[in-house]
Backbone as CSV, one residue per row, in Angstrom:
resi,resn,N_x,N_y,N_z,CA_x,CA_y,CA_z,C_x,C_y,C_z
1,UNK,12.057,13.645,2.131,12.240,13.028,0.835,12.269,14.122,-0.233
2,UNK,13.416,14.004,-1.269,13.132,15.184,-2.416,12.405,14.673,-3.388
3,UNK,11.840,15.512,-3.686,10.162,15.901,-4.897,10.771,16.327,-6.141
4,UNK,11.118,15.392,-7.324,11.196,16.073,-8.325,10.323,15.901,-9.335
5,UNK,9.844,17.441,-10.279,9.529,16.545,-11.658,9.791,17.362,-13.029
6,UNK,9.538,16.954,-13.719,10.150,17.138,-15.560,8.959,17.342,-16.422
7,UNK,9.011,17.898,-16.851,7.744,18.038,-18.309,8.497,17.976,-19.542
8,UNK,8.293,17.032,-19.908,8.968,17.040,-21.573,8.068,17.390,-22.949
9,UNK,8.574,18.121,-23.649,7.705,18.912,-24.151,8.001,18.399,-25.631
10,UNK,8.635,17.076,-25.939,9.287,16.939,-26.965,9.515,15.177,-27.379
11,UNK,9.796,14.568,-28.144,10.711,13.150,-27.838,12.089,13.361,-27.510
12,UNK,12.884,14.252,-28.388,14.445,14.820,-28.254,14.268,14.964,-27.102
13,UNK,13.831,15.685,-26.326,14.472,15.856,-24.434,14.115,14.485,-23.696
14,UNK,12.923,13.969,-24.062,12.362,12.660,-23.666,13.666,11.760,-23.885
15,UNK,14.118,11.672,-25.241,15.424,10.341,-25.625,16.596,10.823,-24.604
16,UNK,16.520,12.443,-23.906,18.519,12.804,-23.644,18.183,12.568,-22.368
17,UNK,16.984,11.820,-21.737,16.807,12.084,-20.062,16.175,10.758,-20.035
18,UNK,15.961,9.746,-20.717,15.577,8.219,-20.704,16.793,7.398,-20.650
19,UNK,16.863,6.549,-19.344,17.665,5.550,-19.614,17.543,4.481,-19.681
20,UNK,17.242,3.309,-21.072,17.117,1.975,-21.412,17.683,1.373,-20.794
21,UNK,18.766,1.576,-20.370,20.102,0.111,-20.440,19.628,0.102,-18.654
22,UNK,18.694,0.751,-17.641,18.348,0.551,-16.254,17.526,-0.559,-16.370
23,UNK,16.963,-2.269,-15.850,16.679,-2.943,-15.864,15.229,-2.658,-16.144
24,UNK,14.166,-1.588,-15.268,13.115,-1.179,-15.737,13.029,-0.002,-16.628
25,UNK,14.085,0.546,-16.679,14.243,2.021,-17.457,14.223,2.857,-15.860
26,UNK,14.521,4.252,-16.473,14.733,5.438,-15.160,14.685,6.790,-16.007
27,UNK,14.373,7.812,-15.165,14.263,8.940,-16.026,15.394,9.467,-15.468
28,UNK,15.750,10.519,-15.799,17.102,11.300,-14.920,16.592,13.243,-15.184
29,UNK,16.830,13.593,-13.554,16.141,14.846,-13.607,17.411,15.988,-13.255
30,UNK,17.178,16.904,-14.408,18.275,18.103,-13.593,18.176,18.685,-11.694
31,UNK,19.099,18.721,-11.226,18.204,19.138,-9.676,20.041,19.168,-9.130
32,UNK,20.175,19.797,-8.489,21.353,19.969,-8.028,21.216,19.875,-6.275
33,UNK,20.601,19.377,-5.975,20.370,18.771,-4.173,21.198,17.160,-4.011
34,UNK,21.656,17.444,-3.159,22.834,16.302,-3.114,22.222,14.844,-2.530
35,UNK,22.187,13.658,-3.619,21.927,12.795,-3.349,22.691,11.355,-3.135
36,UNK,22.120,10.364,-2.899,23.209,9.287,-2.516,22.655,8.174,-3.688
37,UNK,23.268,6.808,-4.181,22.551,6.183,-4.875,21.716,5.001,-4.079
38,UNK,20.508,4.681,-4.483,19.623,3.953,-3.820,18.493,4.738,-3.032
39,UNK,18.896,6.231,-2.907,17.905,6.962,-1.905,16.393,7.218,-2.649
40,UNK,15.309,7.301,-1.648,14.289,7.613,-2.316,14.314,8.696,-2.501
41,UNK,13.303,8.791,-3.974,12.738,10.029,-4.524,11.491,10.360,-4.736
42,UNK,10.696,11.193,-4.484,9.327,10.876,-5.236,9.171,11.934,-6.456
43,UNK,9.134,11.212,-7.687,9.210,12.178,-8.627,8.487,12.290,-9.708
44,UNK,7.716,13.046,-10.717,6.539,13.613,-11.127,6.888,13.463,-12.891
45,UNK,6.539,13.159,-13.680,7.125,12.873,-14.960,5.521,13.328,-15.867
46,UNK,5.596,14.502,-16.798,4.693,14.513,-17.706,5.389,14.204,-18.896
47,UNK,4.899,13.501,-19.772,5.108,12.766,-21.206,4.595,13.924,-22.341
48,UNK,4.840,14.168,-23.589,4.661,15.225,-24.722,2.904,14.647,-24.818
49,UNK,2.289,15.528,-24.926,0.732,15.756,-25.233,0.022,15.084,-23.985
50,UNK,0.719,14.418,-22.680,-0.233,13.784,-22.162,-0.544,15.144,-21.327
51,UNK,-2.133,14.833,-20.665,-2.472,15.737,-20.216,-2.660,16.190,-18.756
52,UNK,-2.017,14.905,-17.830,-1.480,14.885,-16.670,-0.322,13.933,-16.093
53,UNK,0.556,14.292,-14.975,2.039,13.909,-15.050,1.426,12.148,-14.107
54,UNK,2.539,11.594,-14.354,2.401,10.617,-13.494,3.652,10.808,-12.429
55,UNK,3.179,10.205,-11.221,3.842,10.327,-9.838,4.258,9.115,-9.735
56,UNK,5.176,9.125,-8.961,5.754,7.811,-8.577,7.105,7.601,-7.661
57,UNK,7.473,6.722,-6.640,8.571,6.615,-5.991,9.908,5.499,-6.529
58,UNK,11.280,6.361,-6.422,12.271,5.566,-6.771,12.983,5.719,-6.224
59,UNK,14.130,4.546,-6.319,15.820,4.575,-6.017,16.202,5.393,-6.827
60,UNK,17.251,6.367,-6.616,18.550,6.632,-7.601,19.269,5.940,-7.869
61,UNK,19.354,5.987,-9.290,20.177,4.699,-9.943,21.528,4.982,-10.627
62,UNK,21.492,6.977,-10.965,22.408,7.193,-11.474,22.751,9.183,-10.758
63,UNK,24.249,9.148,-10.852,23.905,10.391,-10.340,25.264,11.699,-11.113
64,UNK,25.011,12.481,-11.607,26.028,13.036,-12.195,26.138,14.688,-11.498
65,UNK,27.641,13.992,-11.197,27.800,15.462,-10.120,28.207,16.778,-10.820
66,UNK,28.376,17.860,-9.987,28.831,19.114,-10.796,30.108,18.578,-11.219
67,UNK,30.649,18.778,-12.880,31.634,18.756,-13.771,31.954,17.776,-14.064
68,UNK,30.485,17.102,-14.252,30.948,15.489,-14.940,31.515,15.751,-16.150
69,UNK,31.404,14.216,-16.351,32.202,14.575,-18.007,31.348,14.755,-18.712
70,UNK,32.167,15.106,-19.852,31.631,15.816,-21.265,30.669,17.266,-20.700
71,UNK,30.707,17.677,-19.761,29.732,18.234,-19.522,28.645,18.089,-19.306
72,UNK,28.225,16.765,-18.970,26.914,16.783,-18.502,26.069,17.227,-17.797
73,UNK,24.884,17.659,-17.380,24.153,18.141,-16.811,24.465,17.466,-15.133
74,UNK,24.603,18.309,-14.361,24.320,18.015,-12.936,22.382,17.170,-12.650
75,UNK,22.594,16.408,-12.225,21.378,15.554,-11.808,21.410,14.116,-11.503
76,UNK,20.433,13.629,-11.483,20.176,12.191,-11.540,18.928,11.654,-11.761
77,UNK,19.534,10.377,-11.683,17.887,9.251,-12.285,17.100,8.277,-11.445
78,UNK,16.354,8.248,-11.479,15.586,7.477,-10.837,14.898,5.978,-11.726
79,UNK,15.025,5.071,-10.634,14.568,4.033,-11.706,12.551,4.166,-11.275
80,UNK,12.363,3.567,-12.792,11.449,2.692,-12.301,11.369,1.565,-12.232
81,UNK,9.736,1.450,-11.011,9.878,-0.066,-10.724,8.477,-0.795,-11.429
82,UNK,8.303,-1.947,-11.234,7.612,-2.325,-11.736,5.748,-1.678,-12.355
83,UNK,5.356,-1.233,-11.039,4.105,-0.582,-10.882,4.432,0.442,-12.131
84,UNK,5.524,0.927,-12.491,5.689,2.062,-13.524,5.378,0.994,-15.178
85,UNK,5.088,0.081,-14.695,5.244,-0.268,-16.625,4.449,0.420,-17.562
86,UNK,3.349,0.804,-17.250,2.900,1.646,-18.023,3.178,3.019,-18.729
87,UNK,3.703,3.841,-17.815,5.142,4.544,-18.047,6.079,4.619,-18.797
88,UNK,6.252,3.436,-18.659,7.798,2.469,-19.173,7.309,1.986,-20.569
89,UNK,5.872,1.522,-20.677,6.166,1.398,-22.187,5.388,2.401,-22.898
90,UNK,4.772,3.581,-22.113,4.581,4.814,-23.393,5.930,5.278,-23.240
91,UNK,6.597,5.400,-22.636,8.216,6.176,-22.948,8.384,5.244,-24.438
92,UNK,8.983,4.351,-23.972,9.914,3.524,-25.111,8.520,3.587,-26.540
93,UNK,7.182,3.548,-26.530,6.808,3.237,-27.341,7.068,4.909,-28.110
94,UNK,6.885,5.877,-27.315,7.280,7.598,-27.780,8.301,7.574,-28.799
95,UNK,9.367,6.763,-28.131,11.207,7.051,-28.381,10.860,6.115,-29.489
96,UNK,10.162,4.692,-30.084,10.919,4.272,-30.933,12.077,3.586,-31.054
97,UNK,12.762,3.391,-32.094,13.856,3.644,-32.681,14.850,4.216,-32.284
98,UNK,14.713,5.164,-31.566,15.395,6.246,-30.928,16.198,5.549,-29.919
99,UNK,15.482,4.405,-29.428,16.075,4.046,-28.338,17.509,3.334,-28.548
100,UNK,17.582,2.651,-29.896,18.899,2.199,-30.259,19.567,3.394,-30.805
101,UNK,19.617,4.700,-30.679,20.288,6.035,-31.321,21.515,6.051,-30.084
102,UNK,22.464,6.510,-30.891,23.972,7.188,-30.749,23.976,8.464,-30.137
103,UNK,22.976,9.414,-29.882,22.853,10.176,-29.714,23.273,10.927,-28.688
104,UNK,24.356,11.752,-27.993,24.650,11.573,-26.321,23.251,12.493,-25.610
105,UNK,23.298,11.536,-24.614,22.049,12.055,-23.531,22.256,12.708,-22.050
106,UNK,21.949,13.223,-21.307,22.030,13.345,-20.041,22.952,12.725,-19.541
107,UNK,23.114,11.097,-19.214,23.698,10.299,-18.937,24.990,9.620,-19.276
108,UNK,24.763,9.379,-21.024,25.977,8.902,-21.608,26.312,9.221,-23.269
């Protein structure tokens, strides 16, 4: 199984690597190891000031290969699932506002 994880050191990197519009939300991690969608991941997520990461297992939900468009970053996302709500709502409660932003992210 691949092991990923992210430290976000910021909300801005937090908003370009969060994806809302995933039914529970999903994070999406740079990593260039070739994945399939639906495969497990187990992957490691620290939040800005918290002071340890949370762990957790997902599907890939999204996956952007070398020379996507616009240039996006090579990686993918993982959803979360339910057991993550807590997760799920310090992200969105972090982002705010942010979450309805125009802004392009990782993803889109």
């Amino acid at each position: 199984m691949i092991e990923v994880s992210i430290e976000f050191k910021n909300t801005q990197q937090l908003y370009g690597n969060y994806l809302p519009f995933v039914t529970s939300g999903a994070v999406f991690f740079l990593c260039e190891d070739p994945v399939e969608l639906g495969q497990a991941i187990k992957a490691s997520v620290m939040l800005p000031d918290d002071l340890e990461a949370t762990e957790f297992e997902g599907p890939v939900v999204w996956v952007n290969p070398n020379g996507a468009q616009g240039g996006r970053p090579i990686g993918f996302a993982v959803a979360l699932g339910e057991e993550q709500i807590k997760l799920r709502t310090e992200i969105e409660n972090l982002l705010g506002l942010k979450l309805n932003g125009t802004e392009v992210t990782s993803t889109m």
